[in-house]
C-alpha positions in Angstrom: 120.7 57.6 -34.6 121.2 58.3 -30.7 124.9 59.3 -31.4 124.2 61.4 -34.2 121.2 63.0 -31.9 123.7 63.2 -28.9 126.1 65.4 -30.9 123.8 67.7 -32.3 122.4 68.2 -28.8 126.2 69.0 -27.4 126.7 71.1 -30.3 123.5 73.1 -29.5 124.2 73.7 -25.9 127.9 75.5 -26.2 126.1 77.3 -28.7 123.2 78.4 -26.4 126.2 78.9 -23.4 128.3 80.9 -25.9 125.3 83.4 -27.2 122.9 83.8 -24.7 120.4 85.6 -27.3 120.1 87.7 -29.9 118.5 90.8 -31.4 116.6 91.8 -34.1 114.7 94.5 -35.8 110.9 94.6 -36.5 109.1 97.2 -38.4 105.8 98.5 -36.7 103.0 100.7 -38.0 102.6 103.4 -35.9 100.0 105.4 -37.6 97.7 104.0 -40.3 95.0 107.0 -41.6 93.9 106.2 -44.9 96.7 106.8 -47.2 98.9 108.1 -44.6 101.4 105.3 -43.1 103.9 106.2 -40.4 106.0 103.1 -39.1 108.9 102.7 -36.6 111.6 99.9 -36.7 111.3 98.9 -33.0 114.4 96.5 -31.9 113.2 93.1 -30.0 115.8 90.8 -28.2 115.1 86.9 -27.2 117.4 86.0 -24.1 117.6 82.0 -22.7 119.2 82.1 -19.4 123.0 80.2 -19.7 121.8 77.4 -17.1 119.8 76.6 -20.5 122.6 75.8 -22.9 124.5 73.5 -19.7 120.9 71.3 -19.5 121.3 71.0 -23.4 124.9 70.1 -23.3 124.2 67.3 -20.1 121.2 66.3 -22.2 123.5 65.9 -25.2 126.4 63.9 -23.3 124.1 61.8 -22.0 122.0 61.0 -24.8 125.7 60.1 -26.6 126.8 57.9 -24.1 123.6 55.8 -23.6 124.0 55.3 -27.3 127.5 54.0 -27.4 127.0 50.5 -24.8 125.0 49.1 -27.8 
């Protein structure tokens, strides 16, 4: 279980060093009067910073070596 755990966890951090966010595209109401509806698509982005992914991958490495001397 720790090995399996310990992979997933390296796996996840070169993915969170590779992409450091992403993007994506909400639609908003802008006006609402009665029948009359005016909305916007308004683009929203989540960062991480990239020291985040390395912490994950240590996490990871560590996690699947403690798991292995049993």
């Amino acid at each position: 279980m720790g090995r399996s755990i310990g992979i997933i966890l390296i796996v996840l951090g070169i993915v969170l060093l590779v992409w450091t966010g992403f993007t994506y595209t909400k639609k908003e109401k802008v006006i609402d009067a009665g029948p009359i509806q005016v909305s916007a698509d308004k683009e929203k982005s989540v960062n991480w910073p990239p020291y985040a992914g390395g912490i994950v991958l240590i996490a990871g490495v560590i996690v699947f070596l403690g798991s292995r001397k049993k």
